[in-house]
mmCIF file of the N, C-alpha and C atoms, coordinates in Angstrom:
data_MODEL
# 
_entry.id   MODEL 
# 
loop_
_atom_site.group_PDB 
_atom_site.id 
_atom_site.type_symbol 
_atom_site.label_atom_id 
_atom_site.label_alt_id 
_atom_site.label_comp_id 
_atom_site.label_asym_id 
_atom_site.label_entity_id 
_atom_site.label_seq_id 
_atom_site.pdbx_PDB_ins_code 
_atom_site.Cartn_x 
_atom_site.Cartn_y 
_atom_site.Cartn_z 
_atom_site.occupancy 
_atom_site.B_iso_or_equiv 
_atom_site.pdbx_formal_charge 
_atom_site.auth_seq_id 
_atom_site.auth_comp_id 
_atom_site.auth_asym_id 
_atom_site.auth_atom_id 
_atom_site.pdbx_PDB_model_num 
ATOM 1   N N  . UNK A 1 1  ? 2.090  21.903 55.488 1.00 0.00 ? 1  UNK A N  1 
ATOM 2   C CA . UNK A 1 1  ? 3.423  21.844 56.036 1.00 0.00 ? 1  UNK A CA 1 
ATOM 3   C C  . UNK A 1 1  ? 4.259  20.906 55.168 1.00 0.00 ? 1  UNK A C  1 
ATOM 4   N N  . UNK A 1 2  ? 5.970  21.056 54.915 1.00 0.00 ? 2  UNK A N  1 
ATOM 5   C CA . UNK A 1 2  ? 6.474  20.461 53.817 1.00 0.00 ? 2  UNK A CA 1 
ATOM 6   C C  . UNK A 1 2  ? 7.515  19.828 54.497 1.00 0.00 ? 2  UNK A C  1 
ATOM 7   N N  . UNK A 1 3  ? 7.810  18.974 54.702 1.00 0.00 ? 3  UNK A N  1 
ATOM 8   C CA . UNK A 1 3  ? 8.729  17.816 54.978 1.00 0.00 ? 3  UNK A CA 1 
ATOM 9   C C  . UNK A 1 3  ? 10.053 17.526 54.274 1.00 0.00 ? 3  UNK A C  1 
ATOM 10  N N  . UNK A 1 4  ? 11.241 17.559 54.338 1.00 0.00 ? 4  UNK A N  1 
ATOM 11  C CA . UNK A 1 4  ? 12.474 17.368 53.561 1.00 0.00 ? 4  UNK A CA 1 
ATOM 12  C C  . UNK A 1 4  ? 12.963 16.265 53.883 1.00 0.00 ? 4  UNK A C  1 
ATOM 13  N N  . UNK A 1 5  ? 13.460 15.384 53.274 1.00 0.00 ? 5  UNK A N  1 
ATOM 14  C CA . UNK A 1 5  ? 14.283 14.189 53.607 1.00 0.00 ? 5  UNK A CA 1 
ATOM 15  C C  . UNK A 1 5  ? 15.593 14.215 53.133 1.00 0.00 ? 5  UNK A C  1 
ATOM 16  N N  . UNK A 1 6  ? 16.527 14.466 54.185 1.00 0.00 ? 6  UNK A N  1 
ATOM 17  C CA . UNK A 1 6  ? 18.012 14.654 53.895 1.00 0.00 ? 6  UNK A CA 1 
ATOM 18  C C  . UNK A 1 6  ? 18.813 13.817 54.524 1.00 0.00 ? 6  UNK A C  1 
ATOM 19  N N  . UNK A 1 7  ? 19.869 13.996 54.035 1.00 0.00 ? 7  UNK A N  1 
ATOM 20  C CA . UNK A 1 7  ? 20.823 12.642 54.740 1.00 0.00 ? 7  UNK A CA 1 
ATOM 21  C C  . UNK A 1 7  ? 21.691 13.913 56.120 1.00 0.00 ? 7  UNK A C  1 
ATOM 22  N N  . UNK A 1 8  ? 22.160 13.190 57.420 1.00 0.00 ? 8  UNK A N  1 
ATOM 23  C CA . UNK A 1 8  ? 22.558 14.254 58.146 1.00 0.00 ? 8  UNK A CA 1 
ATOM 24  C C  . UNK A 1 8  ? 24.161 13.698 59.073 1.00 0.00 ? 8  UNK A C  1 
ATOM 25  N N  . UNK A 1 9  ? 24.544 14.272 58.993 1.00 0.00 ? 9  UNK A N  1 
ATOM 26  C CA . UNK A 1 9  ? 25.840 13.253 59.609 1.00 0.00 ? 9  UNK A CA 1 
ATOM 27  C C  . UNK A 1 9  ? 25.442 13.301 61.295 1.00 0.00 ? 9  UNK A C  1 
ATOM 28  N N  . UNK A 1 10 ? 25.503 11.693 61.624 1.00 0.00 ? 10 UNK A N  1 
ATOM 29  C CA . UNK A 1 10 ? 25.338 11.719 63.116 1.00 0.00 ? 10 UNK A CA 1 
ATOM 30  C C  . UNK A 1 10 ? 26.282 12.441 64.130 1.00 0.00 ? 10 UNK A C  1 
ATOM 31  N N  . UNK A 1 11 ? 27.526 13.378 63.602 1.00 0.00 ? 11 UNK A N  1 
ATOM 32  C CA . UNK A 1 11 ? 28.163 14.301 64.558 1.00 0.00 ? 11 UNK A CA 1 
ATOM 33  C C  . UNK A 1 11 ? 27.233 15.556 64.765 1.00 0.00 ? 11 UNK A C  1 
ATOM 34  N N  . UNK A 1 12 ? 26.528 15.933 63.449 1.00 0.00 ? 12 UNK A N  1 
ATOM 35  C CA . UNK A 1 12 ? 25.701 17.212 64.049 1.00 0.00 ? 12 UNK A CA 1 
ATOM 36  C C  . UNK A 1 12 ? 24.291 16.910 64.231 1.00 0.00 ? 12 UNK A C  1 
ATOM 37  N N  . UNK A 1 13 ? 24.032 16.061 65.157 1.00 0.00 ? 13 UNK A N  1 
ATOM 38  C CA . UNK A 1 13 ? 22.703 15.778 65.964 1.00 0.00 ? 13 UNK A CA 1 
ATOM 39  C C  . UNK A 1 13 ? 22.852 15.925 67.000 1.00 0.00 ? 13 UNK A C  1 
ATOM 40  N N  . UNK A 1 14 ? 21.874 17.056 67.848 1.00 0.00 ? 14 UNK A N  1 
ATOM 41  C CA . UNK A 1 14 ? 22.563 16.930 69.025 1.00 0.00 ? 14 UNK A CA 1 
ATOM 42  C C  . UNK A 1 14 ? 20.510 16.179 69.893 1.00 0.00 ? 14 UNK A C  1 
ATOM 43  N N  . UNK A 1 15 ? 20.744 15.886 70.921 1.00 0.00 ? 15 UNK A N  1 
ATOM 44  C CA . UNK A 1 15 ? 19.634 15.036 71.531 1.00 0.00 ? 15 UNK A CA 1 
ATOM 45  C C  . UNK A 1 15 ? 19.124 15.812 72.873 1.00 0.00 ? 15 UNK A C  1 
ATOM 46  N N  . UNK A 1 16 ? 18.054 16.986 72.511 1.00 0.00 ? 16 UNK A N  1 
ATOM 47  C CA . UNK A 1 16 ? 17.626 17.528 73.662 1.00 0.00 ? 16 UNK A CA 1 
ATOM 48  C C  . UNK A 1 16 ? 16.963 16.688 75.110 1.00 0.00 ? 16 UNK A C  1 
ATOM 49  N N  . UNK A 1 17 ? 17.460 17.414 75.944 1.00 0.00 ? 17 UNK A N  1 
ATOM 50  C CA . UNK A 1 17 ? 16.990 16.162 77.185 1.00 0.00 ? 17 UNK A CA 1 
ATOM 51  C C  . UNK A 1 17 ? 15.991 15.732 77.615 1.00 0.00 ? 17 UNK A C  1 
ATOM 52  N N  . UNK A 1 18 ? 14.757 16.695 76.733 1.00 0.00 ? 18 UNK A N  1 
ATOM 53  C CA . UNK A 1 18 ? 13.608 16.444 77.186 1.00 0.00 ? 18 UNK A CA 1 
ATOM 54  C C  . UNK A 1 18 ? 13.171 15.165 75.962 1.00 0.00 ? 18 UNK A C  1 
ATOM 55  N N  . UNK A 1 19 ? 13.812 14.954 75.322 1.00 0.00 ? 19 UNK A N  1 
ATOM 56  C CA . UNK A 1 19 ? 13.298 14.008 74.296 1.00 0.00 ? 19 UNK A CA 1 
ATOM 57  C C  . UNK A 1 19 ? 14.415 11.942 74.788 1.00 0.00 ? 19 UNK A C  1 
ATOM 58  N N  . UNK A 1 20 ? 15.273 12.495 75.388 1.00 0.00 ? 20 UNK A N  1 
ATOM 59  C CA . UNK A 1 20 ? 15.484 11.349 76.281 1.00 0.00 ? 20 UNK A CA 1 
ATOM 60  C C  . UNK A 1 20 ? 14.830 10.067 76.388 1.00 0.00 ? 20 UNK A C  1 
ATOM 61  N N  . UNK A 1 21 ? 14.695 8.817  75.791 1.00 0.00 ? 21 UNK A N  1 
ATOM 62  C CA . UNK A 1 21 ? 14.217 7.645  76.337 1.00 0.00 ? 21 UNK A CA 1 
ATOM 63  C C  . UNK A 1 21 ? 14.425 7.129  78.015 1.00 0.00 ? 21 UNK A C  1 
ATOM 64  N N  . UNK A 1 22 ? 13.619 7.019  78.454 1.00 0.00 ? 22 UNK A N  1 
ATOM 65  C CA . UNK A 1 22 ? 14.074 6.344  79.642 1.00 0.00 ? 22 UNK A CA 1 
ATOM 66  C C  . UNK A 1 22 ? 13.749 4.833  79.785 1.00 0.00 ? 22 UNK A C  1 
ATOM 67  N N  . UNK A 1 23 ? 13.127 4.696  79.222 1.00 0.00 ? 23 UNK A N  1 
ATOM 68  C CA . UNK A 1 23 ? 12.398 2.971  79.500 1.00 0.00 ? 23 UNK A CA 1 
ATOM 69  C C  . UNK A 1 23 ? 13.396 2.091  78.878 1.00 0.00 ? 23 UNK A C  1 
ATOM 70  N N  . UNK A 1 24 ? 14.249 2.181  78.235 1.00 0.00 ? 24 UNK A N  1 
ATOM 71  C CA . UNK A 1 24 ? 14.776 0.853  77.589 1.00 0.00 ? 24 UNK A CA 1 
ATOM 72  C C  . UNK A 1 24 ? 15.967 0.097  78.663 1.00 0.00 ? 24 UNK A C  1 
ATOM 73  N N  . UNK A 1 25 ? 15.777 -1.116 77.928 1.00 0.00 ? 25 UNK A N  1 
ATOM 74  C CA . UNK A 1 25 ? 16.502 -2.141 79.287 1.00 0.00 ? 25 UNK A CA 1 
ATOM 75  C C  . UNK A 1 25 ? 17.741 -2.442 78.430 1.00 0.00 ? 25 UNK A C  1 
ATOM 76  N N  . UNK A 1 26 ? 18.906 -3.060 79.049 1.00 0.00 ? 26 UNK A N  1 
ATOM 77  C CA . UNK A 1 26 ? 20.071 -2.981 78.334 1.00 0.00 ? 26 UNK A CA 1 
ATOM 78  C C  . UNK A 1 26 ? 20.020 -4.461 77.425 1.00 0.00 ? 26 UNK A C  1 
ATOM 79  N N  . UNK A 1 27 ? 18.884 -5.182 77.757 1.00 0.00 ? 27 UNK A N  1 
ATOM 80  C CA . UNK A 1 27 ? 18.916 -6.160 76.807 1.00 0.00 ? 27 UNK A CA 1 
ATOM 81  C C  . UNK A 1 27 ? 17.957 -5.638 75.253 1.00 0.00 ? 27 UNK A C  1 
ATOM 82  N N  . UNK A 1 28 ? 17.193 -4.713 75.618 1.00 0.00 ? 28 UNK A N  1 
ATOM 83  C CA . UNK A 1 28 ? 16.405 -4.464 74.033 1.00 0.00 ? 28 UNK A CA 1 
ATOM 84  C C  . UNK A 1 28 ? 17.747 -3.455 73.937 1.00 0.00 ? 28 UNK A C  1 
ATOM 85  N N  . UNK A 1 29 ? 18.436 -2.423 74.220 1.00 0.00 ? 29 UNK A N  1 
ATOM 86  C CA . UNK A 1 29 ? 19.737 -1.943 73.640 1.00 0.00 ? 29 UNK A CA 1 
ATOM 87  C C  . UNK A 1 29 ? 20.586 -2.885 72.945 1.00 0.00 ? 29 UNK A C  1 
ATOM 88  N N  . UNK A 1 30 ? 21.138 -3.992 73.424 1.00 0.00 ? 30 UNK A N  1 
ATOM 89  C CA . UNK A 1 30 ? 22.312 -4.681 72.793 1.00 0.00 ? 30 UNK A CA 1 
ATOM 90  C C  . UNK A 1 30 ? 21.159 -5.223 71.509 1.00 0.00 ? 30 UNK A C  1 
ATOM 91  N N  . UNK A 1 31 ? 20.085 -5.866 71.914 1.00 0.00 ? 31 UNK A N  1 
ATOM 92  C CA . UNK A 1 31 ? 19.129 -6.443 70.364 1.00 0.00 ? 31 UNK A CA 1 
ATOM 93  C C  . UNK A 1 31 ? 18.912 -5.522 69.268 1.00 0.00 ? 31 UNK A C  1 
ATOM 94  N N  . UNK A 1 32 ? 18.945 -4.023 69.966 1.00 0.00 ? 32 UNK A N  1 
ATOM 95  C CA . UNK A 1 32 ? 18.643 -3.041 68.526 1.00 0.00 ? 32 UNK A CA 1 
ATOM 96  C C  . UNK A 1 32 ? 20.388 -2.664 68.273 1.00 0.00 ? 32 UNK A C  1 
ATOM 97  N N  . UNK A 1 33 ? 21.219 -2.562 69.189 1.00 0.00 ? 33 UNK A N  1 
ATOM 98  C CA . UNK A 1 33 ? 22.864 -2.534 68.553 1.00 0.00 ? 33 UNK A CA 1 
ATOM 99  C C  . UNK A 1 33 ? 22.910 -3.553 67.427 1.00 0.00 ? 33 UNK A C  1 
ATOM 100 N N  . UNK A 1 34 ? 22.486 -4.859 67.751 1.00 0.00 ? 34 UNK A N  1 
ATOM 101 C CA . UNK A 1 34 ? 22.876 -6.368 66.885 1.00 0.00 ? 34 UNK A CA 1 
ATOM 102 C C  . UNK A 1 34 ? 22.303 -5.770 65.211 1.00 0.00 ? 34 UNK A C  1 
ATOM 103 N N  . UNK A 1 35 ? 20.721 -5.237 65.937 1.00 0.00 ? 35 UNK A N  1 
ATOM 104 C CA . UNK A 1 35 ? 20.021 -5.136 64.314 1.00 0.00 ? 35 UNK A CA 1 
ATOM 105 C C  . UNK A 1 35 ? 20.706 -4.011 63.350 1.00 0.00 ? 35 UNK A C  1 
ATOM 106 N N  . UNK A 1 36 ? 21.001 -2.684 64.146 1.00 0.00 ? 36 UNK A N  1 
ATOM 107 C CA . UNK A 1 36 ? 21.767 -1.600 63.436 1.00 0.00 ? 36 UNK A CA 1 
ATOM 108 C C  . UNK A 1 36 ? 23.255 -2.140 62.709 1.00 0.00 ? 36 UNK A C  1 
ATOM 109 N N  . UNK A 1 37 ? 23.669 -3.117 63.570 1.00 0.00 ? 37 UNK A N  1 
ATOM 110 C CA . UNK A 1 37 ? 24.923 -3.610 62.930 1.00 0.00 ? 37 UNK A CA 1 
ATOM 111 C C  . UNK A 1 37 ? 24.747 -4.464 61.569 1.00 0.00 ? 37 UNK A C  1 
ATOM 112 N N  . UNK A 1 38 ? 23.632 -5.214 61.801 1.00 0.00 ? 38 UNK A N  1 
ATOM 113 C CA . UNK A 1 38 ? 23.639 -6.042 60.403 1.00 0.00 ? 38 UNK A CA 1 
ATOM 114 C C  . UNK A 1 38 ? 22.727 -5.277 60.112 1.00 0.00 ? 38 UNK A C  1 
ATOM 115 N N  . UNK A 1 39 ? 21.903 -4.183 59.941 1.00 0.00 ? 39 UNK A N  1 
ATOM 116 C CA . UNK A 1 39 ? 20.888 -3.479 58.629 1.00 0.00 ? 39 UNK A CA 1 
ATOM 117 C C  . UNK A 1 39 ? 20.958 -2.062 58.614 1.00 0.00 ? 39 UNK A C  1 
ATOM 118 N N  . UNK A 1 40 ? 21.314 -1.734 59.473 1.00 0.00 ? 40 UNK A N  1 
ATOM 119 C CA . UNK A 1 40 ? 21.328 -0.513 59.517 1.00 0.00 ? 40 UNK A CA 1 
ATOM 120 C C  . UNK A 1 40 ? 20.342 0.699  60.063 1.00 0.00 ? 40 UNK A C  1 
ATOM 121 N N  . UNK A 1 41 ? 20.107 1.505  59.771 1.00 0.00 ? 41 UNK A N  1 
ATOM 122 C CA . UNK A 1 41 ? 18.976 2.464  60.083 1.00 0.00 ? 41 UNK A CA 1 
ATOM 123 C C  . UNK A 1 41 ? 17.826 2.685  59.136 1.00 0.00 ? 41 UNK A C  1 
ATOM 124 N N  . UNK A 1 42 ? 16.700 1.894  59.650 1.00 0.00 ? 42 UNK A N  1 
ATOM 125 C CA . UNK A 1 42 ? 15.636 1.255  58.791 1.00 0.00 ? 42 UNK A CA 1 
ATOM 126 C C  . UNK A 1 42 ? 14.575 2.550  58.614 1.00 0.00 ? 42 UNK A C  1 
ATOM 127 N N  . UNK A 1 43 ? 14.518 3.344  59.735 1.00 0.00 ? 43 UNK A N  1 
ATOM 128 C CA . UNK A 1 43 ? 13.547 4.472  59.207 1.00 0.00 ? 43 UNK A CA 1 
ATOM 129 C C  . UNK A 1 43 ? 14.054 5.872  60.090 1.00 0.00 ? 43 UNK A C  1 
ATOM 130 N N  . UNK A 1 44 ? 13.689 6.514  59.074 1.00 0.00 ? 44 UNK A N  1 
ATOM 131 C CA . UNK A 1 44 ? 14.127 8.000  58.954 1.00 0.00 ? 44 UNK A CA 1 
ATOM 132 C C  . UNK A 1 44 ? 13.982 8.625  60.640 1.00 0.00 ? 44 UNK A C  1 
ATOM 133 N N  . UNK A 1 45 ? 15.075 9.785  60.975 1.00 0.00 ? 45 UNK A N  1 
ATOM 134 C CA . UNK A 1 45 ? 14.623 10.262 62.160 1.00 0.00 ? 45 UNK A CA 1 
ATOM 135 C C  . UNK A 1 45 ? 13.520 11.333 62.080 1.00 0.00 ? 45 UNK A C  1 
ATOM 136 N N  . UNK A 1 46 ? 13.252 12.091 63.047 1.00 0.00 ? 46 UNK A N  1 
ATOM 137 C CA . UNK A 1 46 ? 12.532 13.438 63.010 1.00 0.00 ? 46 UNK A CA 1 
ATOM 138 C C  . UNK A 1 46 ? 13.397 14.220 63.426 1.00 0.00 ? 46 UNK A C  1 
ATOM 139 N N  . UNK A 1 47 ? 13.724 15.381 63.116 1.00 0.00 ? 47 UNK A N  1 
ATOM 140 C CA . UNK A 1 47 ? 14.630 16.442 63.261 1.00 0.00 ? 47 UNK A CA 1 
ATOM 141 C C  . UNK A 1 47 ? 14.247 17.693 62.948 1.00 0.00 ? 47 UNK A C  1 
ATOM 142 N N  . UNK A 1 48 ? 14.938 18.616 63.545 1.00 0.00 ? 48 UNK A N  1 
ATOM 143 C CA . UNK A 1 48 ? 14.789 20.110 63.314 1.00 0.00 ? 48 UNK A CA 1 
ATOM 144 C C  . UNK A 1 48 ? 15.948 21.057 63.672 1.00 0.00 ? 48 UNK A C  1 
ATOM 145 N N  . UNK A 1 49 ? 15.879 21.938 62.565 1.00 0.00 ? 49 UNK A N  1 
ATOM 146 C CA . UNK A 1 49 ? 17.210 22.833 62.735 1.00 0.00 ? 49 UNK A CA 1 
ATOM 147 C C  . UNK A 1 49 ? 17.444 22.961 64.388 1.00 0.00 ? 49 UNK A C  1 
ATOM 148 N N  . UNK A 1 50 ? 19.004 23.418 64.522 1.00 0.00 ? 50 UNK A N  1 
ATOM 149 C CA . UNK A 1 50 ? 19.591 23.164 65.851 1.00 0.00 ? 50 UNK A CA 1 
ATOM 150 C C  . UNK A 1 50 ? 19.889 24.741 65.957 1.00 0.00 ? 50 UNK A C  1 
ATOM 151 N N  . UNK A 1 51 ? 20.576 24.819 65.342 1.00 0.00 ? 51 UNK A N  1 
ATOM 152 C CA . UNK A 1 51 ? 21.091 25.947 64.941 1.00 0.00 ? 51 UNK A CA 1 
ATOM 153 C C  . UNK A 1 51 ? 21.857 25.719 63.428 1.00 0.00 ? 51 UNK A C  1 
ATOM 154 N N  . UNK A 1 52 ? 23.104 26.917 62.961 1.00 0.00 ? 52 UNK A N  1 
ATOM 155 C CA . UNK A 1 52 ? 23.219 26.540 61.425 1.00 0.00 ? 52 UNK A CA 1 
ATOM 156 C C  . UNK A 1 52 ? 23.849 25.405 60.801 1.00 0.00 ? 52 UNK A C  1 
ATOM 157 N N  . UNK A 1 53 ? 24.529 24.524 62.235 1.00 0.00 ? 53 UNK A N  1 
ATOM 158 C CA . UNK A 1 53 ? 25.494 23.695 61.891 1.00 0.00 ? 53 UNK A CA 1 
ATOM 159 C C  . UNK A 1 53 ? 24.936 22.001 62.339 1.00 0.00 ? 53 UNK A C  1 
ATOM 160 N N  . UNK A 1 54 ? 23.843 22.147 63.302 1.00 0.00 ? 54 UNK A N  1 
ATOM 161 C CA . UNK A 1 54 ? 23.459 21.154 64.005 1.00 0.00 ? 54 UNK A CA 1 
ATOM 162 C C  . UNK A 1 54 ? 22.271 20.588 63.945 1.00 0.00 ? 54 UNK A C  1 
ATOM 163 N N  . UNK A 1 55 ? 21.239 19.436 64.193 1.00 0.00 ? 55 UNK A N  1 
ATOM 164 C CA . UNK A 1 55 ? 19.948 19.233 64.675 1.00 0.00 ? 55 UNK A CA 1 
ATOM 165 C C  . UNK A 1 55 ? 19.222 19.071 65.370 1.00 0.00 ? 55 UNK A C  1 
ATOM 166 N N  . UNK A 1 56 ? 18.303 19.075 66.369 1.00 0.00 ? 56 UNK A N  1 
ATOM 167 C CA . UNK A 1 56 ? 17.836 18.794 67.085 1.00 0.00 ? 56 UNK A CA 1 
ATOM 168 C C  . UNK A 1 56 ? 17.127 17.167 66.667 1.00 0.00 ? 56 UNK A C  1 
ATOM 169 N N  . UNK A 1 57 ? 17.124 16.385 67.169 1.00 0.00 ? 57 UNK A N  1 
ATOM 170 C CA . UNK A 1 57 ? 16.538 15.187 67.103 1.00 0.00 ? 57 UNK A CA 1 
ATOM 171 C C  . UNK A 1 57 ? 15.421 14.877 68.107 1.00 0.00 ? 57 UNK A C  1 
ATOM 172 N N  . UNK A 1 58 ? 13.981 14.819 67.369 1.00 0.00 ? 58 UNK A N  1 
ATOM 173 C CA . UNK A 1 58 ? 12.623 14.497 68.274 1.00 0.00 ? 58 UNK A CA 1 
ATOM 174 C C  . UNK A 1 58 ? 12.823 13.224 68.084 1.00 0.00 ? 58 UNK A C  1 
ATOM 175 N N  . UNK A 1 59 ? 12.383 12.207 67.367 1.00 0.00 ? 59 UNK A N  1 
ATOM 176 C CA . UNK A 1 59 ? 12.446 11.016 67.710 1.00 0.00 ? 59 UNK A CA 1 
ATOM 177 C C  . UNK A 1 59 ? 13.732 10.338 66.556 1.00 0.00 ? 59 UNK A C  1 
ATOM 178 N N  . UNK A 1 60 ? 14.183 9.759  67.366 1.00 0.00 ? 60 UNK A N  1 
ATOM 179 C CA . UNK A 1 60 ? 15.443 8.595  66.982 1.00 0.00 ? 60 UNK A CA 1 
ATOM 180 C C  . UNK A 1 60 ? 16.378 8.757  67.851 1.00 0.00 ? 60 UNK A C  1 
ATOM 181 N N  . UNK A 1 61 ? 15.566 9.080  69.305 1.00 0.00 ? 61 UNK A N  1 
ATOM 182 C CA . UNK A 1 61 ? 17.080 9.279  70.235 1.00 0.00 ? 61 UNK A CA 1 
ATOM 183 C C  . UNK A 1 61 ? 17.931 8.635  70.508 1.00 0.00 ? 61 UNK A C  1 
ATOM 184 N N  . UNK A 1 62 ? 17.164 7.663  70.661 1.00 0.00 ? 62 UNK A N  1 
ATOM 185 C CA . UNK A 1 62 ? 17.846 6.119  71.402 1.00 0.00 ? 62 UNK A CA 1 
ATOM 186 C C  . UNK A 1 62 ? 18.229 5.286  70.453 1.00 0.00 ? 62 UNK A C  1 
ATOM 187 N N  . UNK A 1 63 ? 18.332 5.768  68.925 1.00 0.00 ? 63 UNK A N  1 
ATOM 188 C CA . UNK A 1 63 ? 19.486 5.073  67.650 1.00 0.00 ? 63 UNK A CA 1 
ATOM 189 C C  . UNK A 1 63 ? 20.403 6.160  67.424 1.00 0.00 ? 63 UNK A C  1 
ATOM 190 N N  . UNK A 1 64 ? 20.307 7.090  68.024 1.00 0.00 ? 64 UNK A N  1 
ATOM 191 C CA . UNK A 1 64 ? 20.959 8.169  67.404 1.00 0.00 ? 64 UNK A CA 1 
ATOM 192 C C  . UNK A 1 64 ? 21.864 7.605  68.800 1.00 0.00 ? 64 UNK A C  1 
ATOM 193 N N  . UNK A 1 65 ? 22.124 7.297  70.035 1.00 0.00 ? 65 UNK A N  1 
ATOM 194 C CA . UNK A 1 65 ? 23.050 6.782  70.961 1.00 0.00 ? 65 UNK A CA 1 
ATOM 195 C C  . UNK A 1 65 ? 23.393 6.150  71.053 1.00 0.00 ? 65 UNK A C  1 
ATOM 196 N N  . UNK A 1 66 ? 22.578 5.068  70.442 1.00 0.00 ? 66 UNK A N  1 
ATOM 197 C CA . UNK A 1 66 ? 22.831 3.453  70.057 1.00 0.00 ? 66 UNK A CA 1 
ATOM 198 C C  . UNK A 1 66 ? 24.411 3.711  68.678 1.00 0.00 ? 66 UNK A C  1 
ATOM 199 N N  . UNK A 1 67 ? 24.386 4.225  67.780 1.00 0.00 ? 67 UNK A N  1 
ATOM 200 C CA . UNK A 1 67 ? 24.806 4.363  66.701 1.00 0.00 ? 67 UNK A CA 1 
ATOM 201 C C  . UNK A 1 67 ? 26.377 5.090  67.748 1.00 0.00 ? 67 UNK A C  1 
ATOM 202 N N  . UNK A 1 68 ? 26.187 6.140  68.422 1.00 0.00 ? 68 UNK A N  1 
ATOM 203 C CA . UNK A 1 68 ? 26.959 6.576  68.704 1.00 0.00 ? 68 UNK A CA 1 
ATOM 204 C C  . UNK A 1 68 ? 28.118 5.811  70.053 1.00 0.00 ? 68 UNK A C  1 
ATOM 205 N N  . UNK A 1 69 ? 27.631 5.049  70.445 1.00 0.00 ? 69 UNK A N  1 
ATOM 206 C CA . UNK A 1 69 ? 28.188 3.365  70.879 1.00 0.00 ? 69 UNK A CA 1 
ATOM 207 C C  . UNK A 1 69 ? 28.420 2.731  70.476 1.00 0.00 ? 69 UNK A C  1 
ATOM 208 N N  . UNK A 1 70 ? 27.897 2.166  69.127 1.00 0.00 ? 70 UNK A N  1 
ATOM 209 C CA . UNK A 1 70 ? 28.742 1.922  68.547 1.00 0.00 ? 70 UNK A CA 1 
ATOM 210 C C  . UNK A 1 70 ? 29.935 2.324  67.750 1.00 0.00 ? 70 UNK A C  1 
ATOM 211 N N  . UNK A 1 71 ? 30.210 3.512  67.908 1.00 0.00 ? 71 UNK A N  1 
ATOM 212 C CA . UNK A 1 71 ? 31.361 4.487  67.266 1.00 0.00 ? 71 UNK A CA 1 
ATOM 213 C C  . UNK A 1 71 ? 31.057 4.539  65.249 1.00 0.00 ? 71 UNK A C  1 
ATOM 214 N N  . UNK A 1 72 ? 30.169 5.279  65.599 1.00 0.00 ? 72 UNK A N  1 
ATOM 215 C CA . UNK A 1 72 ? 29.879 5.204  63.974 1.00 0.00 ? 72 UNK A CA 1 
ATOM 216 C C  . UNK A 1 72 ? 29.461 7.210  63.862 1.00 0.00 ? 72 UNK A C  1 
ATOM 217 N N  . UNK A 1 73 ? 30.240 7.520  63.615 1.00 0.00 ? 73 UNK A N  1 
ATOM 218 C CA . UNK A 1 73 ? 30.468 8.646  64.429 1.00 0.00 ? 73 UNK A CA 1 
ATOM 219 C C  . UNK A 1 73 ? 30.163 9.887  62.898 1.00 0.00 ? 73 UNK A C  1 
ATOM 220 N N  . UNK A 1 74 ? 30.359 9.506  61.568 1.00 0.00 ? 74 UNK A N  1 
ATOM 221 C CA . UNK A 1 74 ? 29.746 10.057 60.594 1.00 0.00 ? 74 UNK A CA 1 
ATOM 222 C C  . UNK A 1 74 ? 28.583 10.164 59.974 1.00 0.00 ? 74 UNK A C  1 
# 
């Protein structure tokens, strides 16, 4: 199986509901907001075609919402 590593703009990710975090508390949220703000996005998501324009996102849900709270929206 072959693996691609591409760059993807966070408008076409979309976050199926079954892949949903539920456990996080709003204090490890604001600590991983703080870290995304000063470093950024340290490791790659998992993804899969969405359809032709979009992705599905398996894991990086909860930076992929985090990111999108913070309005970083490209």
């Amino acid at each position: 199986m072959a693996y691609d590593l591409k760059t993807v703009r966070l408008d076409k990710l979309n976050i199926p509901a079954e892949t949903l975090r539920q456990s996080a508390t709003p204090a490890a949220d604001a600590k991983l907001k703080l870290s995304l703000e000063e470093q950024g996005v340290l490791v790659p998501f998992v993804v899969s075609r969405y359809n032709k324009t979009e992705y599905a996102v398996w894991d990086g849900t909860r930076i992929t919402r985090l990111l999108r709270e913070l309005g970083k929206a490209g």
